[in-house]
Residue frames as qw, qx, qy, qz and C-alpha x, y, z in Angstrom:
[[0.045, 0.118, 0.992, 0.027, -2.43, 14.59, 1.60],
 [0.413, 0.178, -0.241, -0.860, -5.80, 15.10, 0.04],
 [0.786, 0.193, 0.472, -0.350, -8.95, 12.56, 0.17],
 [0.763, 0.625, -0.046, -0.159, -9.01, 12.71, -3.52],
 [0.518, 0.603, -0.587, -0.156, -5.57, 11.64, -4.02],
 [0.023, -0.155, 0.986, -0.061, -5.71, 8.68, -1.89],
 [0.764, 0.161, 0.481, -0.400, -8.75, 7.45, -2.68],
 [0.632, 0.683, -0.305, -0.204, -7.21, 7.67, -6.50],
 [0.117, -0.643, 0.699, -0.291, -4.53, 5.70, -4.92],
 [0.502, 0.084, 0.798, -0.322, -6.41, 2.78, -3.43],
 [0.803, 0.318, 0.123, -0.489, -8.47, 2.36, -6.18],
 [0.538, 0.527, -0.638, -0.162, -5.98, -0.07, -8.24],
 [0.890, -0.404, -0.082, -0.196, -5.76, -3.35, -6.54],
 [0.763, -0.127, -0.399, 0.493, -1.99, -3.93, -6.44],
 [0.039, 0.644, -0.264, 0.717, -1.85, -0.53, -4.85],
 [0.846, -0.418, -0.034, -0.330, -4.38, -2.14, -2.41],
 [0.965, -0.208, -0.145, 0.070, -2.75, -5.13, -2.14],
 [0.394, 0.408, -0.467, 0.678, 0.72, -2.99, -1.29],
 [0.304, -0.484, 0.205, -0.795, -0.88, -1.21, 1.24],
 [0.938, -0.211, -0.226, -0.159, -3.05, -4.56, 2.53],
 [0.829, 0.152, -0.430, 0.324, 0.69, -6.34, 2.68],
 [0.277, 0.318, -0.491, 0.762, 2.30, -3.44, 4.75],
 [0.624, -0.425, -0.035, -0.655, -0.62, -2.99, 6.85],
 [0.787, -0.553, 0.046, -0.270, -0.33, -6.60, 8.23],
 [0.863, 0.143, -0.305, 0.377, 2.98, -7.00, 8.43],
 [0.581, -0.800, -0.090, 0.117, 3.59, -4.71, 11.05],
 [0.509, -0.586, 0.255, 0.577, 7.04, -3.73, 9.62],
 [0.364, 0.716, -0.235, -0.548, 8.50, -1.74, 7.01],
 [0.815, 0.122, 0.560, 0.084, 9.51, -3.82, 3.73],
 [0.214, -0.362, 0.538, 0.731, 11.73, -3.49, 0.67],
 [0.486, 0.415, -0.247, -0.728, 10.31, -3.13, -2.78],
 [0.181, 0.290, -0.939, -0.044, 11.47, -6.61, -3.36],
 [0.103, 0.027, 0.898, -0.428, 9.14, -8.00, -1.21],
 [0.564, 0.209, 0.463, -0.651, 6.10, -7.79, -2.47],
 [0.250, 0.082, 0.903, 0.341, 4.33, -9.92, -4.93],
 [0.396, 0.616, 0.063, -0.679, 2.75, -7.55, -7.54],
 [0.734, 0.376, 0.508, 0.248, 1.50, -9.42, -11.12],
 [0.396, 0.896, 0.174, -0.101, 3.41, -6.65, -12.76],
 [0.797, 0.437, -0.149, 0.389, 6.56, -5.55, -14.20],
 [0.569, -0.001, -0.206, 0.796, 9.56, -3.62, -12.83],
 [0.044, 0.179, 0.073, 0.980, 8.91, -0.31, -14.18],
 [0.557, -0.598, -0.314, -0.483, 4.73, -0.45, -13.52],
 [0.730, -0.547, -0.360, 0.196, 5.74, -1.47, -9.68],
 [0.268, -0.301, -0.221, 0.888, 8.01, 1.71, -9.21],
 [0.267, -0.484, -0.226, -0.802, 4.76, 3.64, -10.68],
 [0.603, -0.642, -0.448, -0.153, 2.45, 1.83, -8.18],
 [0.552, -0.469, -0.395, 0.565, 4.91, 2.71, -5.31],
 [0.185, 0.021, -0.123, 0.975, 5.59, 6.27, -6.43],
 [0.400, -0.563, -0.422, -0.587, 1.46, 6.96, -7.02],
 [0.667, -0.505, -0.530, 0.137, 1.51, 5.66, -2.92],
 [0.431, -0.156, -0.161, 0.874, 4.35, 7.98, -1.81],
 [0.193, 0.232, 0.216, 0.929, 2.75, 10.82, -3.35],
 [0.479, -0.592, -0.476, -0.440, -0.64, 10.22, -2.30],
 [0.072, -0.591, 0.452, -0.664, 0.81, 10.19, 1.22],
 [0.927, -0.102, -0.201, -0.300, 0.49, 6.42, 1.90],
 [0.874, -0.175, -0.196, 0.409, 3.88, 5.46, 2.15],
 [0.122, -0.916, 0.351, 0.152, 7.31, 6.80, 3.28],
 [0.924, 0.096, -0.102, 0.357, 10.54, 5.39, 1.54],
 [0.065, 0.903, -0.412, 0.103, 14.00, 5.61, 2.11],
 [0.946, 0.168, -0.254, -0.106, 16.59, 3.06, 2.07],
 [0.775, -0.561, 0.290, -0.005, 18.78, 0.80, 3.75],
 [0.611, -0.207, 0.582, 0.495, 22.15, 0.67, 1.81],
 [0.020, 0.066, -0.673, -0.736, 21.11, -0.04, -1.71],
 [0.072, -0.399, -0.909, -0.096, 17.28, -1.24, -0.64],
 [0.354, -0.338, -0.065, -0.870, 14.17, 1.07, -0.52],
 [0.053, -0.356, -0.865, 0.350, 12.00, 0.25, 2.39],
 [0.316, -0.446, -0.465, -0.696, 8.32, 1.32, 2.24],
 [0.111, -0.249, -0.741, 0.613, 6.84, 2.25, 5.50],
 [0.000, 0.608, 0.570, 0.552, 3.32, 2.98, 5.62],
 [0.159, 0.183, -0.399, 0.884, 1.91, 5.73, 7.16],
 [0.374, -0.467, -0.801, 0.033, -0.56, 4.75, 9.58],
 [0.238, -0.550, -0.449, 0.663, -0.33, 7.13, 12.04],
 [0.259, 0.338, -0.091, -0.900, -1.22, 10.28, 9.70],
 [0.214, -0.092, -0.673, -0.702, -3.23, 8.68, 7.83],
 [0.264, -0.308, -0.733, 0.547, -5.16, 7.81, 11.27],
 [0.170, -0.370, -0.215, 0.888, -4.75, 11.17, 12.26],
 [0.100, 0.095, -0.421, -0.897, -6.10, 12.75, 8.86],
 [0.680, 0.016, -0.568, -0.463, -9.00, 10.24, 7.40],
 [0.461, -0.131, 0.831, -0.282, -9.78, 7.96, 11.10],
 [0.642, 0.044, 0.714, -0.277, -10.72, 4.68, 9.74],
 [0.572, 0.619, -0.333, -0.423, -10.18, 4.94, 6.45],
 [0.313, 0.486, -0.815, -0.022, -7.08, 2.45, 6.63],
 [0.423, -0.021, 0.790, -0.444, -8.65, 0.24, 8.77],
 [0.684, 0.407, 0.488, -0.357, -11.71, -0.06, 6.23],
 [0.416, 0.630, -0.611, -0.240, -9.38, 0.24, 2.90],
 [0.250, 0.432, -0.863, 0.076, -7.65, -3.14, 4.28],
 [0.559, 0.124, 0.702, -0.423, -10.87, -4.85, 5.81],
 [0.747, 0.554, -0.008, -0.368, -12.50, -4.59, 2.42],
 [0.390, 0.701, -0.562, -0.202, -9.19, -5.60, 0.85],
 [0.417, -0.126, 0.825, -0.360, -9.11, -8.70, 3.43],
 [0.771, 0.394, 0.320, -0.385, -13.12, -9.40, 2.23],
 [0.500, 0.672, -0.403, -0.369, -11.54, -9.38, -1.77],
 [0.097, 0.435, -0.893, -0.061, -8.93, -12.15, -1.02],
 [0.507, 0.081, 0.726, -0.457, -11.36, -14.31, 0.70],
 [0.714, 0.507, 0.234, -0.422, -13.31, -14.17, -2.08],
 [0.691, -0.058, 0.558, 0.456, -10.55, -14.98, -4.47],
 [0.342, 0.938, 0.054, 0.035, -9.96, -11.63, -6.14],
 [0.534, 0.737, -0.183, 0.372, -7.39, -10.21, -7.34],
 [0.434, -0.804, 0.031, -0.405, -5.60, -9.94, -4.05],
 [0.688, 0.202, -0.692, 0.088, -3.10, -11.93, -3.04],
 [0.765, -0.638, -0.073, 0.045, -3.22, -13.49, 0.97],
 [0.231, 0.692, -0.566, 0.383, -0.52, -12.28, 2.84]]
């Protein structure tokens, strides 16, 4: 996990606005769940760009991928990064960006 590849990571807003969603939902969450203005195939890029970057963990329940972020190393690695990634991303919605309120 590498600054540079999650900052590359965060910059896109529905990456954000994955990351935002799991952040305050306090549990993990199928692909399904989220509400990204994009297609199929561009929403398994946005989730695999996260995985790699060393944002999320998946792995699935039956037939369902769950997405669990990874707070605690990212914590652990980069304090306060996630904290200020998803304040800012907070500020955006407010403002009626691109963002969707969770």
């Amino acid at each position: 996990m590498s600054v540079q590849q999650v900052l590359e990571a965060l910059a896109d807003p529905a990456r954000r606005s994955v990351v935002r969603t799991l952040a305050h939902s306090g549990a993990d969450l199928s692909c399904g769940s989220f509400d990204l203005p994009v297609g199929r195939s561009t929403s398994s890029h946005h989730f695999s760009v996260l995985r790699e970057a060393g944002l999320l963990r998946q792995y699935y329940v039956g037939t369902t991928k769950m997405n669990a972020l990874r707070s605690e190393e990212l914590e652990g690695r980069f304090p306060g990064l996630l904290a200020a990634v998803v304040a800012a991303a907070d500020a955006e919605a407010g403002q009626g960006r691109s963002l969707p309120r969770t």
